[in-house]
N, C-alpha and C positions, 0 to 999 in steps of 0.2 A: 504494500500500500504506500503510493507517495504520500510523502509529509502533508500536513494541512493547515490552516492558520489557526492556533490556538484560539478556543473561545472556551466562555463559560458552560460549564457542562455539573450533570449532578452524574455521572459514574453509574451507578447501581438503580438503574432506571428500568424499571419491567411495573407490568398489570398493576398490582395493585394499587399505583400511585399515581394513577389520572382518575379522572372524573369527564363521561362525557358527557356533551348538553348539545346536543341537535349536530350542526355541523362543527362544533368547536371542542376540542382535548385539552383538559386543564391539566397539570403537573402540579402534584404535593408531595414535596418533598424534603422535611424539615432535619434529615439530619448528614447533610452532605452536599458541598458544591465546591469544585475546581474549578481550571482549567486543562483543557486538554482537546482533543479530534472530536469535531461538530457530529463524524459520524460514529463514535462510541456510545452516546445513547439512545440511539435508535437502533443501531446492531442491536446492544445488550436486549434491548425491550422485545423486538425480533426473535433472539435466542431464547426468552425465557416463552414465548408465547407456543413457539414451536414443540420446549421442552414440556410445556403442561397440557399441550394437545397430544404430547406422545400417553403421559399419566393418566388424563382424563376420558382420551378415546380411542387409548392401544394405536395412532394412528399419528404421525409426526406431519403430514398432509391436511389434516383436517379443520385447521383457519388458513390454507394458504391463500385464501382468495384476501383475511382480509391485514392477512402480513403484506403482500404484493400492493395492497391497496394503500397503506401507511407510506410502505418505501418512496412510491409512486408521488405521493402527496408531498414527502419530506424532500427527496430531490426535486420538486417542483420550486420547489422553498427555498432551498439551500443550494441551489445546484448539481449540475450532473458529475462535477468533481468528486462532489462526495460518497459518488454509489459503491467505489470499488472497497472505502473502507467502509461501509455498512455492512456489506455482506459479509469482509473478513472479520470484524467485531459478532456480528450473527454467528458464525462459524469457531468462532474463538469463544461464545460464550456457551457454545453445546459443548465442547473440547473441554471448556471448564466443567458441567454439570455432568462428564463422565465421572471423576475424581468424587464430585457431591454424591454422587447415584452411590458411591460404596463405603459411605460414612453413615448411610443412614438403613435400616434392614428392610424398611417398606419399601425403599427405592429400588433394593438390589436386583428386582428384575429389569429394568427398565438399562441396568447397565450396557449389557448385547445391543438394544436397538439402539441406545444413544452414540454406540461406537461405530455402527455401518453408516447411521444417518452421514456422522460427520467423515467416513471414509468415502460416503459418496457424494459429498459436499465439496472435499477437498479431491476429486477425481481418484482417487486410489480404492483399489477393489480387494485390500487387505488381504489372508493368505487363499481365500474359497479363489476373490476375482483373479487372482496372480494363476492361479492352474488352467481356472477357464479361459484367460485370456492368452495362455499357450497353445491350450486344448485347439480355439478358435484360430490362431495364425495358422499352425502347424495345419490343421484342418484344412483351410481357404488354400493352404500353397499347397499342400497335396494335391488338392481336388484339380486345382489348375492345370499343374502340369501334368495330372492323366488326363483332360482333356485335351491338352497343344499337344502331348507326344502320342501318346497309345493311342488314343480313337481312330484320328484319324489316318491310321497305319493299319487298324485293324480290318477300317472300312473298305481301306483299297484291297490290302490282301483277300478280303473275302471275293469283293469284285473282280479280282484278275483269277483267282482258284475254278470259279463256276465258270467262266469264257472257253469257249468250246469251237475251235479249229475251222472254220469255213461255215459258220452259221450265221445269219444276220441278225441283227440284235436288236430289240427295239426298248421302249422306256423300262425301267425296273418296275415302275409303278404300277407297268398293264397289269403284272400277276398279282397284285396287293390287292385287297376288297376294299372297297370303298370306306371311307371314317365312320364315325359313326354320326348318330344324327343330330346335329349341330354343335360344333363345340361352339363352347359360353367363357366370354371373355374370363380370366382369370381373376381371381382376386388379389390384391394387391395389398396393401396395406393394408394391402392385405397386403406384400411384405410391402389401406390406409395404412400391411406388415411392412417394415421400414423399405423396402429396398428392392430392388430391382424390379420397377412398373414392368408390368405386364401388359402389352396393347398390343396384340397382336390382330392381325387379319390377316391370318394365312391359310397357306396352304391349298392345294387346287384336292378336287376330289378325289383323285388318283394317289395322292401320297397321306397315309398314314402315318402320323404324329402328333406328338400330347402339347397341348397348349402351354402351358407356363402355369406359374401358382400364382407389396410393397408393402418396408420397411420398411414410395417412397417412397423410396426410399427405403425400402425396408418395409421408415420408417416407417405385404398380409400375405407370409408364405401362406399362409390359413387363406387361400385365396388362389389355390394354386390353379391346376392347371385342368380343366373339365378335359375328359374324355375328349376324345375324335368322336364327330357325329358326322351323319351324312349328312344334315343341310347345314352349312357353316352360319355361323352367327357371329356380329360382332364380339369381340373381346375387351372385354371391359378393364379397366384400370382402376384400379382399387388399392394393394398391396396395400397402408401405409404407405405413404413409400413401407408397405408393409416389404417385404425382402418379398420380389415377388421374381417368377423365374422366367425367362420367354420364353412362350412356347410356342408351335405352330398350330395352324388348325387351317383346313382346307382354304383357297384363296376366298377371300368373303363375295358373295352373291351379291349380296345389298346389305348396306350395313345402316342400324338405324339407329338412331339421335348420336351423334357425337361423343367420342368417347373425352368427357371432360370431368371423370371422376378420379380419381387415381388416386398411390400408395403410394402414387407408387407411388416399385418398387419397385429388382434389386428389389425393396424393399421393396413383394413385394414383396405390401402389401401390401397382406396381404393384404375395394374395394367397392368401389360403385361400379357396374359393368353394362354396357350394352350390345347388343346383338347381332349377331347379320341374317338377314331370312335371304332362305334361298334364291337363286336366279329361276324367273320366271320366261315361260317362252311369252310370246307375243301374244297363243292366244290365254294365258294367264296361268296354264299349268306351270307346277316348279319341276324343273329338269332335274333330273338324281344320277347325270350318267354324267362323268366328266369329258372334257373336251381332250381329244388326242392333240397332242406335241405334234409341231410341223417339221420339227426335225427328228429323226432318233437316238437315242442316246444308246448308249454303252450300261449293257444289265445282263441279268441271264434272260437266255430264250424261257419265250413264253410257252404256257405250261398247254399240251395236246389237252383233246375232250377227253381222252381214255384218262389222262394225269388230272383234270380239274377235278378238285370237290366241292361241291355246292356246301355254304357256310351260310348261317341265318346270323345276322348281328344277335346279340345276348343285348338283353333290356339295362341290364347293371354292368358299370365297368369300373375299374380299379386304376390308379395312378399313385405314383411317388416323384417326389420333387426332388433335388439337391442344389441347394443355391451360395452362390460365394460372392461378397460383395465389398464393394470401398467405397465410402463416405468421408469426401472431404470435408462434411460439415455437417454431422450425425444432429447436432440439435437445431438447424436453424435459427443461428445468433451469430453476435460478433465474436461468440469464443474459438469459431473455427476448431471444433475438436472433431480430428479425423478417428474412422473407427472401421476396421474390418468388422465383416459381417454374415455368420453361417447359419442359413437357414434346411431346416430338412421339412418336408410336410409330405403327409398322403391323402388320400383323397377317395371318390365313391361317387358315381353320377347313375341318375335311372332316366331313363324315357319310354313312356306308354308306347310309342312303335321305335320298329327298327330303322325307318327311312322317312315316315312324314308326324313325327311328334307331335301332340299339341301340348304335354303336358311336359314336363320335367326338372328332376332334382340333383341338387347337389350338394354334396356336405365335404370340408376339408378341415384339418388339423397341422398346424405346423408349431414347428422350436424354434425361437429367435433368439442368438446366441451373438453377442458383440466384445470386441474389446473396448477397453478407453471409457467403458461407462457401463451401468446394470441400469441405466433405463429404459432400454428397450430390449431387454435379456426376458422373454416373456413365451407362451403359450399361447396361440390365438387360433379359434373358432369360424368358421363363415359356413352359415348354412342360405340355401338360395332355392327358390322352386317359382315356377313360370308355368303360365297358362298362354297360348297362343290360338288365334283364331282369325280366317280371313273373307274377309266382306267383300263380297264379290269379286270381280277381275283385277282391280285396284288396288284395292284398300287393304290391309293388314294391321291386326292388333295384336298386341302382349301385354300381358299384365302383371307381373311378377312381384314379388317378395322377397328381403334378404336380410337377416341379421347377421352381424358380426363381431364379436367379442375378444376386446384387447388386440384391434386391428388399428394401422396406421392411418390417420385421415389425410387427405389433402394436403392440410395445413400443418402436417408433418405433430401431431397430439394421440397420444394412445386413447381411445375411447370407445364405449361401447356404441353401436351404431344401429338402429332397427327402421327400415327404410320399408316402402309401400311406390310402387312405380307405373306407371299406364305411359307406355311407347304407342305410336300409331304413324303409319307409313301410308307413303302416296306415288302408285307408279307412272308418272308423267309420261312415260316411252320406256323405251326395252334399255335404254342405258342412264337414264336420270331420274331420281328419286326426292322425295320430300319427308323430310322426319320429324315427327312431334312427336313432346313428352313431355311430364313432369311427375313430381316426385314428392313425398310427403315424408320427411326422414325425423327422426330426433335422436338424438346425441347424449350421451351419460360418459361421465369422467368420474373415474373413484376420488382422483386427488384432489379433484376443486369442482366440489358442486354447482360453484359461480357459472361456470362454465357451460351448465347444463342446457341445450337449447331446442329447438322448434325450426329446423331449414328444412323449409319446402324451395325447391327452385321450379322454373319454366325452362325449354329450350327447345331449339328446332336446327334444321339444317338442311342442306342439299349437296347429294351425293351423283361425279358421276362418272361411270365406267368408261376406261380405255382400250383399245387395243389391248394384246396381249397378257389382259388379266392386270394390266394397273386399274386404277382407283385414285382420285380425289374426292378430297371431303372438307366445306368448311361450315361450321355451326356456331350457335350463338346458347349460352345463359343467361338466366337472371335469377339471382339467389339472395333467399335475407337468411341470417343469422336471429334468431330472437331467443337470446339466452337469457338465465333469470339474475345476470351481474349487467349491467349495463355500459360495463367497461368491453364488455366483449360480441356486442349487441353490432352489426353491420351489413350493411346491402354490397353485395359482389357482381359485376359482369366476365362475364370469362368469351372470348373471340378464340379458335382454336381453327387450325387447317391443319389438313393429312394428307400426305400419299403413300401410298402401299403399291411396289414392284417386286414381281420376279429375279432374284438374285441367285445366283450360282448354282445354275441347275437343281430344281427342286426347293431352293432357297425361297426367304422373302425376307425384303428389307423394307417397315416400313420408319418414316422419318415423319415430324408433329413440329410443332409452334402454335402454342400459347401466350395471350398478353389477358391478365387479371386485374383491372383498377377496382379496389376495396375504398370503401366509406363508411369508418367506423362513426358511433354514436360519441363517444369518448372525447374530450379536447385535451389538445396537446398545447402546448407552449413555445408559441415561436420570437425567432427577436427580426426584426422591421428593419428599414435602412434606415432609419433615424433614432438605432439605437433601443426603443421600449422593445416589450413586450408583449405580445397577446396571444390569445387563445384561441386556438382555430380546430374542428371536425379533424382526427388523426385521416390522413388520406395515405395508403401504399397503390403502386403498383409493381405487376410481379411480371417476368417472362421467362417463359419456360419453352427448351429445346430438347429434343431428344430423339434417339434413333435407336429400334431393332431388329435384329437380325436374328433367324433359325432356321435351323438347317437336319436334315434326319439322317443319325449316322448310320441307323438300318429301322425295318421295320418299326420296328417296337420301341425307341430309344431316339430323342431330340436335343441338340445341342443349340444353348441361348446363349444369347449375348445382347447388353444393350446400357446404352450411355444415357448421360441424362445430365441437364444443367439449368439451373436455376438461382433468379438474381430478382432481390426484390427494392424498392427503393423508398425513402418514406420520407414525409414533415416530420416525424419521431426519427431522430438521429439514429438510436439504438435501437430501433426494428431494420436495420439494413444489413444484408446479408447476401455473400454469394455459396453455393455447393455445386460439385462434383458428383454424381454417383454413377458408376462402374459395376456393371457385374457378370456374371456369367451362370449357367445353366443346366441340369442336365433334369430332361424329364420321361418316365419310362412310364408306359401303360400295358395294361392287361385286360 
């Protein structure tokens, strides 16, 4: 902490010695007054508040809406110089009430939590974090380089062993059975789970491959990767930045409302997802047969009538995730704390048919393991089920349902999430589409009830098909925030464009941009060119870029990859931030 100007201070300044009266905090405090750092007694009063919500409600969380709220007031006051010693006086006076926890016998339970609180205060993850955060490097570099060296060494030798001497060889994919029926965007942060968004629109119907599971970021493996289905659906972003994994799923047909939910993830997660319904012919039925490649590729010969066996898709299918990731700025702040990040999840998807669904579910679990921090070291949930149904030649409707528990939001916050959604499409011609929807969500936070809110948003779009199985997409949001803190109470627009192309033989690479201007309720404090100060609506905006890539190294088995970068800007100094997240992939189904 840099030095600060000496002023009058009373030291030993906690709860019991104010009195409040409407918006004003009186201090009584008759037997003690220095001098010394402006911000030691609002630390100390900080520290003790934290330490008697650990006492009183098992729970060192449970006023932090309105410690945040105090701090907030006090550097308004005092300035922003003061923040960095408030927090280490905060932190220095939980460091003290370890030593008090074990003089007194009522206390001595409370000693364990008051020693993690301040190891995880002070970034250090004592001797549990110091294992797992081996466990997780060691983990992440493994995994990696048996993806860069074994895979794809195995994939060739298999492919050069089956080539057979004076035979002509057409796609690999002819003798694969079609996906299954539609994969569903992944959840994300599900890794809202930190990390590695999940957006994919892949895969054509010919090649068989598992979608992805953010933790954005991470910060919803719990959100991994649905099954192959036969009619492709958008893929949704969700993760958290939950740790979410890329995965493929047939090349999208039509894909409806814009995918402007995300984890991501990388992270994820693992969480908000949207669809793609099938490609329809002209005169309205949806085609289930995929398009043959105009050139042929190098595969084994395709299989005689005497050799094929007829295969019924199975109504339930099974998935496993493995996700590796790095965040250059794991909590969205100016502390820039970087953090690898290993996700595992698995997963279970049903659909009432094997080729034209109306009904379908899917339920995932994943582990979100970090170094550098235990607060996004979690276990998250995403169960999801959709009803679909289409209104003559035209029109198409969904109406789906999803909950998510301890997945990453958007806005980079572990939270529970319990959403209600109505998508609805419009086929203007056989390649341009029109997408409406909105969504009725509400939001729970263990740690800060404040928090708690009511986001419904609106949104639409227009989608529209290219040659060779590309795809553009640009769509629009409108979302409010109505939490029960009014500091965190705000209206969002979110502007988003896509394209999704065919990349490296069976690949697909799709690339996004995002621009998000937020208008919070909350006033900030700004200084003028002539010096004063005034108080003006907290205004950010954010933009977000990102690219992925999946590839199937055989049947059964898909390899992700995908970048992500995000920079947000604000009239609040210390809401400005830039991240990195990086991850990779592998997703296996059955």
């Amino acid at each position: 902490v840099s030095p600060s100007p000496v002023r009058g201070i009373h030291r030993d300044f906690y709860p019991d010695h104010v009195l409040a009266s409407g918006p004003r905090l009186y201090l009584l405090d008759f037997d003690l007054y220095c001098a010394g750092d402006p911000g030691l007694d609002v630390g100390n009063f900080l520290g003790h508040m934290a330490e008697q919500s650990l006492r009183a409600t098992g729970q060192a969380d449970s006023w932090r809406d309105q410690e945040e709220a105090l701090e907030e007031r006090f550097v308004e006051l005092a300035g922003e110089r003061v923040r960095p010693s408030v927090r280490a006086y905060t932190t220095l006076t939980l460091v003290r009430h370890i030593y008090l926890s074990t003089q007194f016998a009522e206390r001595h339970q409370f000693t364990e939590p008051l020693l993690e609180l301040c190891e995880q205060r002070l970034g250090v993850g004592g001797r549990a974090n110091g294992r797992k955060s081996a466990f997780t490097v060691v983990g992440s570099l493994v995994m990696v380089a048996w993806l860069l060296l074994l895979l794809p060494r195995l994939a060739i030798s298999q492919t050069l062993s089956q080539l057979q001497p004076g035979v002509a060889y057409t796609t690999i994919a002819s003798t694969v059975p079609p996906p299954q029926t539609r994969p569903r965007r992944a959840h994300a942060v599900t890794v809202r789970d930190l990390i590695l968004s999940a957006t994919a629109q892949r895969r054509q119907m010919k090649s068989i491959t598992p979608l992805r599971h953010q933790d954005s970021s991470e910060p919803n493996i719990a959100s991994t990767v649905p099954p192959p289905q036969t009619r492709p659906r958008r893929v949704h972003v969700a993760t958290e930045r939950h740790l979410t994994t890329s995965s493929s799923v047939p090349q999208p047909q039509m894909k409806s409302i814009a995918r402007l939910r995300s984890q991501d993830s990388a992270e994820q997660s693992t969480a908000d997802r949207r669809h793609n319904v099938n490609e329809t012919k002209p005169d309205g039925e949806r085609s289930s047969t995929p398009t043959e490649p105009s050139s042929p590729q190098i595969g084994p010969p395709p299989a005689t009538k005497s050799q094929e066996v007829p295969s019924t898709p199975r109504p339930w299918s099974f998935y496993m995730v493995l996700s590796s990731v790095f965040d250059t700025n794991i909590n969205h702040n100016e502390e820039n704390l970087q953090a690898f990040g290993l996700v595992a999840g698995a997963g279970f998807h049903y659909r009432n048919h094997p080729t034209r669904p109306t009904f379908e579910f899917n339920y995932e679990v994943a582990r979100h393991t970090y170094t550098a921090t235990d607060q996004w070291d979690r276990t998250s949930h995403n169960l999801r089920a959709s009803w679909e149904r289409k209104l003559g030649r035209r029109w198409e409707t969904e109406t789906s349902g999803e909950i998510s528990l301890k997945g990453s939001t958007e806005d980079r916050e572990l939270a529970d999430r319990y959403m209600l959604e109505q998508e609805v499409q419009f086929r203007l011609s056989k390649r341009n589409r029109l997408n409406f929807g909105g969504a009725f969500r509400l939001k729970r936070y263990d740690d800060n009830p404040g928090r708690n809110a009511f986001n419904p948003y609106l949104e639409g779009g227009f989608e529209q098909r290219l040659g060779g199985e590309r795809k553009w997409e640009i769509s629009y949001r409108y979302e409010t925030n109505r939490s029960q803190n009014e500091r965190f109470k705000y209206i969002r627009w979110t502007y988003s464009a896509e394209f999704t192309t065919p990349l490296m033989r069976q690949g697909w690479l799709t690339v996004e941009a995002k621009y998000r201007p937020q208008k919070y309720a909350r006033l900030v404090e700004i200084e003028i060119e002539d010096g004063d100060d005034i108080e003006v609506p907290r205004r950010d905006q954010r933009w977000i870029f990102g690219a992925e890539w999946s590839w199937p190294l055989w049947r059964n088995l898909e390899l992700g990859a995908n970048y992500k970068f995000e920079t947000r800007s604000s009239n609040d100094p210390d809401k400005k931030f830039n991240a990195h997240l990086m991850g990779v992939s592998l997703t296996y189904r059955w």
